[in-house]
N, C-alpha and C positions, 0 to 999 in steps of 0.2 A: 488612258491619259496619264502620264507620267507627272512624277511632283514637278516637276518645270512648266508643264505645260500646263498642268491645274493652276500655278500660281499668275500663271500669265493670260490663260483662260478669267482668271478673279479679277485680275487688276483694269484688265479688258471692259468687264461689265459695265462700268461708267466710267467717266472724264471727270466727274465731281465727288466729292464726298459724299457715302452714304450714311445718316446716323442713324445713332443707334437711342441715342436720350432726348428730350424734347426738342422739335426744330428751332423754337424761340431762345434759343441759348446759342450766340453767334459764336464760330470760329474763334475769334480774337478771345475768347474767356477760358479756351482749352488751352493749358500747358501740360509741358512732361511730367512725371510722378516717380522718381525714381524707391524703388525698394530694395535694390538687389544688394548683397551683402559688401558689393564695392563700394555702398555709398557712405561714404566718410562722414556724413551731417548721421546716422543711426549707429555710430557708433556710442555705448556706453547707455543705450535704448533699449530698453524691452519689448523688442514690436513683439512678441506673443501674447501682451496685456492689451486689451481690445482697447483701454481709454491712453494707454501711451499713443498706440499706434494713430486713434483720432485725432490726438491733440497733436501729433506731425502733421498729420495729413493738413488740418483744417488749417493750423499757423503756414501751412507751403501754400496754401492757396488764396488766404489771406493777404500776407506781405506781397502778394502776388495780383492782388485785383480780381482775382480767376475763381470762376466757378467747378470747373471741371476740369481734374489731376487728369491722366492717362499713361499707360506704360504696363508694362509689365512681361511681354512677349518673350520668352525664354528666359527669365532673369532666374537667376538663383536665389532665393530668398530663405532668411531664415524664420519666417514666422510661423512655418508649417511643422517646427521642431514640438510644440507644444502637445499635438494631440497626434495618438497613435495610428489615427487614419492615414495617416502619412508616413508615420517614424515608426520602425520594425523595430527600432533597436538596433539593425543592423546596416552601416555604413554601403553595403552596395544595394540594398534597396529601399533606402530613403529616399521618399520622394521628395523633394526639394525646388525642381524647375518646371517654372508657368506656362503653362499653352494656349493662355487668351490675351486679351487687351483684357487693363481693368481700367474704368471708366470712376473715378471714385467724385461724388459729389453728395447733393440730401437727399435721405434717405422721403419716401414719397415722391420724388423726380418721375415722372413719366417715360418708359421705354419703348420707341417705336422700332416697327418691321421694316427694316433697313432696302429690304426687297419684299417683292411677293411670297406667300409660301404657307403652307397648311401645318397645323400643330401633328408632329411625330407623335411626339410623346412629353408629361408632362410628370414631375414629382417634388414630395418635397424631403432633401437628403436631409439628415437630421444628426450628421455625425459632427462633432467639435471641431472647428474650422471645415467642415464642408460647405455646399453650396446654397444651403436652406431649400425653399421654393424654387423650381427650376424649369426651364420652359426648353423644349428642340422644336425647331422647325424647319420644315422638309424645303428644299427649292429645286425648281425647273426649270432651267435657265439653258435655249436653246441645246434642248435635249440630258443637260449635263445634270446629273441630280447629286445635292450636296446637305450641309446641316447648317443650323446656326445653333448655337447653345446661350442662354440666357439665365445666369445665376445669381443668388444673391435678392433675390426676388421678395416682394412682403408674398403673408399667405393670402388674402384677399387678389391677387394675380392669380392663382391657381383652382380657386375655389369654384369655380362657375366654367373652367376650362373644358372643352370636349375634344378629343383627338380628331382629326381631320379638320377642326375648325381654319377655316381662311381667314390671314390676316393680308390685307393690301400694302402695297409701300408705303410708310409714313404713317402708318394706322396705329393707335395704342395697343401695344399687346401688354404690357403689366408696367407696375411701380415699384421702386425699390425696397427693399426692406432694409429694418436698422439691426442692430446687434441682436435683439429678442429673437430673432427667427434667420437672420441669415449666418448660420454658422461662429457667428458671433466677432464680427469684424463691421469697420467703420463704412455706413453705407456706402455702396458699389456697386456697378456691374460688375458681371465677368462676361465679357462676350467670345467667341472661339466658334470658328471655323472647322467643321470635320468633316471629310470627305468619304471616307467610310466609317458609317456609326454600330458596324459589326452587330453584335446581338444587345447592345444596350438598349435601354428603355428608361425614359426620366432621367438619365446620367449619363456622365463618360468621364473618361479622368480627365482634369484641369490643371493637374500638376503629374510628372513623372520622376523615375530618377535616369541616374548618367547612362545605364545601362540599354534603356528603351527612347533614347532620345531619340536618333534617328528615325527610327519607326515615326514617331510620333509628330517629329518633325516635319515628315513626309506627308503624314494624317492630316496633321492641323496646321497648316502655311500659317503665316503671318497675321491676323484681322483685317490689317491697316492697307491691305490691297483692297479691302472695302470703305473704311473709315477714312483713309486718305487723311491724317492727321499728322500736320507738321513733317 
């Protein structure tokens, strides 16, 4: 199955939205979140200070009525310049651009199994701005086997995890975590799509740079062929 046809294969699976954070939190409370370095409101911001980047986050969602930000699918962002898990030092491989939806709301928010699917694999990364607590899970969806990646996670999600466990659609699979443990950024998901999860285990990259975009492009389609947001 070619990227074309895995993304049209995704989009296929329902006619509605699938979420991914508690069902009790309606449509209308989701707006966009943008981060990417064209956004002209971060200018003159230090989004690599975890309490700047909050207190954006929390005033966009505020003056907004809304519970829950979303965005981030390809965006270029500069908050990943802070820790070396991303930044070589060197200009062609800086990673820089995002491969998931991020879901940004409070931190303890409930995250459910968007579809059915048995736990991959589960970790928790622990490098500055990485992923914290982090949950993959396997799907089978008329024959077609694919990933979901879940980061950003508290540790009490992973603690009691067994690999192979079954989660149903709609079923709790973890809660968020806040700065202390998730990488150290303002509580979030990160949700992401990967269609082959090659020899990883508990991880996969969530950000690349320019050089492996394509690839990765091809990897990890869009979320929102699932989440159907906006």
């Amino acid at each position: 199955m070619n990227p074309t046809q895995f993304s049209s294969f995704l989009e296929a699976i329902s006619k509605y939205p699938l979420p991914v954070l508690d069902t009790a939190i309606p449509l209308a409370s989701y707006i966009p979140l943008d981060l990417s370095v064209c956004n002209p409101d971060l200018m003159g911001i230090d989004v690599g200070v975890c309490a700047n980047l909050e207190r954006y986050v929390n005033t966009h969602l505020t003056v907004r009525n809304a519970a829950v930000g979303y965005g981030g699918y390809l965006e270029t962002r500069d908050i990943y310049k802070r820790s070396e898990h991303f930044n070589k030092n060197n200009v062609d491989t800086q990673r820089n651009i995002h491969l998931g939806m991020d879901l940004w709301t409070c931190a303890g928010a409930p995250v459910v199994a968007p579809l059915t699917g048995v736990v991959h694999s589960f970790k928790n990364n622990t490098n500055l701005g990485d992923y914290g607590p982090t949950i993959i899970l396997k799907h089978r969806v008329d024959d077609v086997v694919f990933y979901t990646l879940y980061g950003h996670l508290s540790l009490a999600s992973i603690e009691h995890l067994r690999d192979g466990q079954l989660f149903k659609q709609g079923e709790q699979l973890a809660t968020l975590g806040d700065a202390s443990v998730n990488g150290d950024y303002p509580p979030h998901l990160h949700f992401q799509i990967i269609k082959d999860l090659e020899d990883w285990v508990g991880d996969y990259p969530g950000v690349c740079n320019t050089s492996d975009l394509e690839f990765f492009k091809a990897n990890c389609p869009d979320p929102n062929l699932l989440l159907k947001l906006g």
